[in-house]
N, C-alpha and C positions, 0 to 999 in steps of 0.2 A: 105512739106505740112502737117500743123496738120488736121488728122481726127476727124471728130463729131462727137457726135450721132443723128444732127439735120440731116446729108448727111445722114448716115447709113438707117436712118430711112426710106428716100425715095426708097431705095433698098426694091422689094416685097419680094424675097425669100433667105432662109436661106441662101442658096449655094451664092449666089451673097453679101448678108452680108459679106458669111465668106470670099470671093475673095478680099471684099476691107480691112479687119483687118488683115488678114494675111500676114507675118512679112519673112516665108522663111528663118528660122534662122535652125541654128544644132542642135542636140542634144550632148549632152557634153559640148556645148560654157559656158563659162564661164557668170552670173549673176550677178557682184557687187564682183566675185571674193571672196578676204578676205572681203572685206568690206559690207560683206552680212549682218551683226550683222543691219546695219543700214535701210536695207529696212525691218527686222523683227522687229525691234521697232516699223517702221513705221506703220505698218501692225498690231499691238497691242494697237496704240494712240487711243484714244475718238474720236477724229476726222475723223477718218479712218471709225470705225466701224459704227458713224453717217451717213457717205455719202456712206458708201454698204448698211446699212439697206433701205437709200432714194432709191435709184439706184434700188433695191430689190423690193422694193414698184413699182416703176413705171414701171419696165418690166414684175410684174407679174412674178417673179420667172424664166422666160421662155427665154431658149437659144437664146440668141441673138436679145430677143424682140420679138421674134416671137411668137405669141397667142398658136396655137398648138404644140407648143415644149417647155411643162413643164420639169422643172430641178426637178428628183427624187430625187438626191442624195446629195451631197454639192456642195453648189453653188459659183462661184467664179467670182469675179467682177473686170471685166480686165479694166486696163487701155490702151484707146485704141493707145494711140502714148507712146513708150519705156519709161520710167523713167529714169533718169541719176542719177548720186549719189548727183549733187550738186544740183538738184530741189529738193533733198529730204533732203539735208542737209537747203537748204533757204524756205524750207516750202512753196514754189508757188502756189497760188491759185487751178492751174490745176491740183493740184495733189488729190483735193477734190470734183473737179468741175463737177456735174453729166454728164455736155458737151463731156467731155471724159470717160466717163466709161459706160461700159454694163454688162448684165451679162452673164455667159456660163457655162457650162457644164465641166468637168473634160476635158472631152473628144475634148472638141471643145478648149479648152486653150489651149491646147497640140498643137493639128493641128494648132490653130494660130501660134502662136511660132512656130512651126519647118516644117511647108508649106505645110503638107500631107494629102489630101482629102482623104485618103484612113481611117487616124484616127478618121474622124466623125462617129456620131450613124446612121446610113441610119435609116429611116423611111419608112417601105413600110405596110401601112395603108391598110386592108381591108373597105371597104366601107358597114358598116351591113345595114342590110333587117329584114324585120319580120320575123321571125319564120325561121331564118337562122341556127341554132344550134337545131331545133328540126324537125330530117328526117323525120319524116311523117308528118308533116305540109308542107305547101307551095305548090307550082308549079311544083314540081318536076316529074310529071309524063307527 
């Protein structure tokens, strides 16, 4: 089953995004092996960088699509079903097709790829108030 990003979209929270892109692969496994030369070319085409700049555009920079999980740092734009060497050597429409791409976080590629909810950025959000950082204001007594 190819994943979308029209599915994905339906999914409301991060954690259930990340449940359906996540791949449960190893660390170590092998990438294109030797023939890695060929998905960093790809990754350097015009083509490439026009459909992560789009991608970029329509996620709002933000993990997974998601509004309140802006990407600080560099942003990487996954392809959400694996690549094989011979879509990249026949140039297949999917391989530019915003249908399959999102964006994510260092941190969140990682955890795709290799299955560990543990590798996400937890977000545990204070919810501010008026006059919350200055003690002698507010309700406090």
């Amino acid at each position: 089953m190819r994943k979308t990003y029209h599915e994905l979209i339906l999914l409301p929270t991060f954690e259930d995004r990340f449940r359906y892109l996540k791949m449960g692969g190893r660390v170590g496994a092998d990438t294109f092996g030797w023939d890695r030369f060929f998905n960093q070319a790809f990754y350097k085409s015009k083509e490439w960088r026009d459909a992560r700049r789009e991608v970029i555009l329509r996620d709002n920079a933000c993990d997974l699509g998601i509004e309140d999980r802006s990407i600080v740092d560099k942003i990487i734009v996954h392809h959400m079903n694996p690549l094989t060497l011979e879509e990249i050597e026949d140039g297949g429409p999917e391989l530019f097709d915003p249908m399959y791409l999102i964006c994510c976080s260092h941190a969140t590629h990682n955890a795709i790829h290799y299955g560990d909810e543990n590798l996400l950025v937890k977000t545990n959000f204070v919810e501010r108030r008026p006059n919350d950082t200055c003690p002698w204001k507010g309700d406090r007594l």
